[in-house]
N, C-alpha and C positions, 0 to 999 in steps of 0.2 A: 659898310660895304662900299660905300660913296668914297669915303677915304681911300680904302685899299685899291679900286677903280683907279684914285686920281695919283698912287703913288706909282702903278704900275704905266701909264701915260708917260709920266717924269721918266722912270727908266728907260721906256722906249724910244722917247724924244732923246734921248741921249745917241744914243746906238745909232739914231737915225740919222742924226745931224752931222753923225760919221761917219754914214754911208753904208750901215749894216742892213741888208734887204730885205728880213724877214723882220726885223724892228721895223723899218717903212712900213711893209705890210701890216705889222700888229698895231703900227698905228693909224693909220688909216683905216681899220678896220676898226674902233674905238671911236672915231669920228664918224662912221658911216653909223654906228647903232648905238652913238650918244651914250659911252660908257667912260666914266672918267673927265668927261669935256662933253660942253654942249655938241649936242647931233649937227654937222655940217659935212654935207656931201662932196661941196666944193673943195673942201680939206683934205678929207678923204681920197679925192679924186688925186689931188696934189702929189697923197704918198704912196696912193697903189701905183702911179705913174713915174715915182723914181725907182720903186723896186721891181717894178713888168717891166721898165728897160734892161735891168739888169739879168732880164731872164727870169723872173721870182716867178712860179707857176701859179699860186695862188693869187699873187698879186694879178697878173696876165688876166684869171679868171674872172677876177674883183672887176678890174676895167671895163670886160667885156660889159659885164654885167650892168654898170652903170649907161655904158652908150645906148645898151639897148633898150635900158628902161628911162633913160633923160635922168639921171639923178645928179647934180653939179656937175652934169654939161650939158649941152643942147643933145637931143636925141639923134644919133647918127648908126643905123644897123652897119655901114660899110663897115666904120671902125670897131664895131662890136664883131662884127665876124672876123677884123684882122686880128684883135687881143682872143679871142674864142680859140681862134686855128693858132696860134700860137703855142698857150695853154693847152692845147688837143693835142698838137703835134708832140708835148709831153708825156702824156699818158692821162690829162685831167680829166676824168671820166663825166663830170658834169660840162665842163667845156666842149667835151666832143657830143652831148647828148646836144644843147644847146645850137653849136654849130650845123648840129643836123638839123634844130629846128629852124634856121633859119631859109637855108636850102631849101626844104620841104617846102615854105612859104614864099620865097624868094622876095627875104627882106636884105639891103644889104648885100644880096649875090643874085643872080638870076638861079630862079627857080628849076632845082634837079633832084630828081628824087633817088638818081645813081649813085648824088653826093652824100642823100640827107638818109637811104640806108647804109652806106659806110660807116657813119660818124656813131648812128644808132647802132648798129653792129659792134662795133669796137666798145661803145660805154656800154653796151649788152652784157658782153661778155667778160666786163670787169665787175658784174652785179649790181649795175644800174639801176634800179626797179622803175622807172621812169624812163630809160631806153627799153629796157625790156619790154614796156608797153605800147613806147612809139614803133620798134622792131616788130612782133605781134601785128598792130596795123598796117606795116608796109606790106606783111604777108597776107592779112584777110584783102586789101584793096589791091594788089599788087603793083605797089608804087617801090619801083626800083630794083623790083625783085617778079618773077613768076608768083603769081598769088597760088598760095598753099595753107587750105586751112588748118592742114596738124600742125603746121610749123607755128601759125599763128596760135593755135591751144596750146602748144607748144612755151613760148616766148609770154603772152597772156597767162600762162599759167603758173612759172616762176614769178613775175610779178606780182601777181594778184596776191600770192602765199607771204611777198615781202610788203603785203599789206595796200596795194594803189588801187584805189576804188576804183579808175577808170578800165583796169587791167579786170576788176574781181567785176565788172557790170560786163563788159566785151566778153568775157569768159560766159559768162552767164550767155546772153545775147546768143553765142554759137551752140552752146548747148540745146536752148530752145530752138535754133532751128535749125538741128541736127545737120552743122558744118563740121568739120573736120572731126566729127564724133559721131554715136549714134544720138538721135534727140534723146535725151533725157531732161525733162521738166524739174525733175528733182532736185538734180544736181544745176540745174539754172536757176531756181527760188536759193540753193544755199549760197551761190555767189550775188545773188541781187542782194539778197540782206547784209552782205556783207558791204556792199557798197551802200546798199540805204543807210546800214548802222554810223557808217561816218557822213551822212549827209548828202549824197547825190540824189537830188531832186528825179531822174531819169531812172535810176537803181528802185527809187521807193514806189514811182508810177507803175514801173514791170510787177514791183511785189504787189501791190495793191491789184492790178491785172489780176494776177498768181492767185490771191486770196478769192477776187470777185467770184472766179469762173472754178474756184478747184483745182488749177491745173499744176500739178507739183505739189501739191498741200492740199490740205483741208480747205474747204470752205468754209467762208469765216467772212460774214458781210462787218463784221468792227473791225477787224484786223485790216482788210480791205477800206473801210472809210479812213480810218487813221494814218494808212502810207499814202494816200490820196490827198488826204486832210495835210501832211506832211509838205508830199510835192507841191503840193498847191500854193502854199505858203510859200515855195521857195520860186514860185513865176512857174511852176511847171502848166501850161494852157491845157494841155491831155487830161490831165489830173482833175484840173479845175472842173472839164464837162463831166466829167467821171465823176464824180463828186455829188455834182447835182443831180446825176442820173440816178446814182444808190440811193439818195437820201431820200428819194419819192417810194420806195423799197421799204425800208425800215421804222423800225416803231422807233417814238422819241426816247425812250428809257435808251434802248442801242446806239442811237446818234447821239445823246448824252456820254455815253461808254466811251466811246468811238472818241469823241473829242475831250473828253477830261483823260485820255493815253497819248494823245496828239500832244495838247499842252502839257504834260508830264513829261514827256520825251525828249531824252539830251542825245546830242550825237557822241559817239564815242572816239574819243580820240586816238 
């Protein structure tokens, strides 16, 4: 495989060294994730920078991406949101989701939340699942927009089904407290699990809540130690006194249960 990597390099450096943009791009992308040649960001940087001048939209994107994370260059957001708006101004739907996250935070641009639902709006609506869930937000807080909670179960709700935990825990979140829907517990325990099952420490604290008290489900003091036992591992502090509180509750055979599912437990990818 290592061979086939370093043949496909060889070809690209060819292409490149000729000014062909999408070979720049391919190899500097080969440099950024150490495929075919050792990993060197600086390199990387080198080639997504002669094919984003030339307009390469991926490349554009690639740039952004480095300034704003410091990868072979000094970390710079201005120039991350110039390569970003470029690539956006495209149609790059991760570019425009990105450049809205800038806005929103005002790294790089001063902070506007008229700019950063634009950008979200636009990568929304090319099926973003990642804007759909920053879009969602702007409507439950109403940054940048009239805050409207259907719109937000709404935008939260296509995402969540294209799998973003953050999108399937805020889903939940409004269902439990009957925002832009009736309260329904039910249907907010089956998106918490959906977000605990890939790992969010906050998704697992709500179901272990869920479990504690009954609400949506069964009660069920091991189910409830175990998403508890879960968040907790992962720095959740809720979870943590939560934890301590059940365990004066329960018999040791149950907290034995309770933590041999804890340490059994893979997240789903």
């Amino acid at each position: 495989m290592k061979f086939v990597s370093s043949l496909i390099v060889k070809f690209y450096r060819k292409a490149a060294d000729i000014g062909h943009d999408m070979a720049q791009y391919n190899l500097g992308h080969h440099y950024a994730n150490g495929e075919g040649v050792p990993q060197d960001y600086a390199e990387a940087v080198k080639w997504y920078r002669l094919a984003a001048e030339k307009g390469n939209v991926l490349a554009q994107y690639s740039l952004g991406l480095c300034y704003e994370h410091g990868e072979g260059v000094v970390q710079n957001h201005a120039l991350a949101a110039k390569w970003y708006r470029l690539a956006a101004d495209q149609g790059d739907h991760d570019a425009q989701n990105n450049l809205g996250n800038l806005y929103s935070e005002g790294h790089g641009v001063a902070q506007d939340y008229d700019q950063s639902f634009k950008w979200y709006q636009l990568a929304a609506q090319q099926g973003n699942a990642t804007s759909q869930c920053n879009l969602g937000l702007c409507y439950e807080k109403g940054n940048g927009v009239a805050q409207d909670y259907n719109e937000a179960i709404k935008w939260y709700g296509l995402s969540a089904k294209l799998g973003n935990r953050y999108a399937q825990f805020n889903l939940g979140s409004l269902y439990s407290a009957g925002q832009g829907t009736p309260k329904d517990d039910a249907t907010a325990v089956i998106w918490y699990l959906k977000a605990a099952k890939q790992g969010m420490p906050e998704a697992q604290y709500n179901l272990g809540c869920s479990y504690a008290i009954g609400e949506g489900t069964m009660q069920d003091d091991v189910s409830a130690y175990m998403w508890f036992f879960l968040a907790s591992a992962l720095g959740n502090e809720l979870a943590r006194a939560s934890l301590a509180q059940l365990k004066e509750t329960m018999t040791p055979k149950h907290i034995s249960k309770a933590q041999r599912l804890g340490h059994a437990w893979k997240p789903k990818k």
